[in-house]
C-alpha positions as MATLAB code, in Angstrom:
seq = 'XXXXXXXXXXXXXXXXXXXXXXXXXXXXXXXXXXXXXXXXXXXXXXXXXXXXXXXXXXXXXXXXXXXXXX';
ca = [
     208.188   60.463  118.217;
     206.700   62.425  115.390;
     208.305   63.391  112.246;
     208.316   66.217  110.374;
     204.840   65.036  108.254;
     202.892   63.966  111.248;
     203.450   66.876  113.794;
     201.215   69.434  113.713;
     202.250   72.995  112.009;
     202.438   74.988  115.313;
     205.546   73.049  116.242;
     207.333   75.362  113.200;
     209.210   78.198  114.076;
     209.039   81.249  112.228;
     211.052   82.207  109.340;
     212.665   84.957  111.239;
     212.970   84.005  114.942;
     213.796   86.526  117.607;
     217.758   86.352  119.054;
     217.356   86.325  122.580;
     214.517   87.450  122.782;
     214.480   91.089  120.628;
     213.573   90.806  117.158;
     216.724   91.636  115.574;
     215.426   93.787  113.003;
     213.900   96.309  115.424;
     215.486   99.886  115.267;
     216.754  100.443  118.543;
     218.263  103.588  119.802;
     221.813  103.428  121.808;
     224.629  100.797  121.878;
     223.505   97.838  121.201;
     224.114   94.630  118.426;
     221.055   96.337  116.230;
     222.932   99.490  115.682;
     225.520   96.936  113.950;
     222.838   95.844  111.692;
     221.678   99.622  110.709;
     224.797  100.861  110.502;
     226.182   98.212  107.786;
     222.902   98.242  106.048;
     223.210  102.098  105.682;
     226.204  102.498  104.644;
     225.338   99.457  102.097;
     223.048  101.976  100.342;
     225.422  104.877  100.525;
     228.079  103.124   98.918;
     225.412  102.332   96.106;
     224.225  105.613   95.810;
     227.312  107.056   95.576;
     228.725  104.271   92.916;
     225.660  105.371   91.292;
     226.063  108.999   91.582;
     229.531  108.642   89.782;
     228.707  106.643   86.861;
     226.276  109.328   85.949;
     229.436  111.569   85.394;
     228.605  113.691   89.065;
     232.123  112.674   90.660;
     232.912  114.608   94.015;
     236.063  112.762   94.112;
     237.350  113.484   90.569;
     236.072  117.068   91.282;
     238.370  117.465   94.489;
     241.801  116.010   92.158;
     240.980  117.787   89.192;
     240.510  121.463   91.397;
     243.840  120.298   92.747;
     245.909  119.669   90.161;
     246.220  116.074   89.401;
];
């Protein structure tokens, strides 16, 4: 049996293996569990932006309640 110093470095997997057989980072289009993955990252930056957008004083929220009243 060899151990992790004496077998050769093809045995190593790569860092980011493919999930049944589909890289999961690939954008593909339709239904399927990499839409999941998109869809979270993306709305990851648009939270961001936004957060980002209203600490520079732009607010589109605190626009809306101030043009209603509150």
């Amino acid at each position: 049996m060899q151990t992790k110093e004496t077998r050769p470095s093809t045995d190593i997997p790569p860092v980011a293996q493919a999930y049944n057989g589909v890289d999961r980072n690939a954008f593909l289009f339709g239904w399927n569990p990499q839409a999941e993955l998109w869809n979270g990252r993306l709305a990851m930056i648009g939270f961001l932006a936004y957060l980002l957008w209203d600490l520079a004083g732009y607010s589109v929220l605190r626009d809306i309640l101030h043009l209603a009243g509150y």
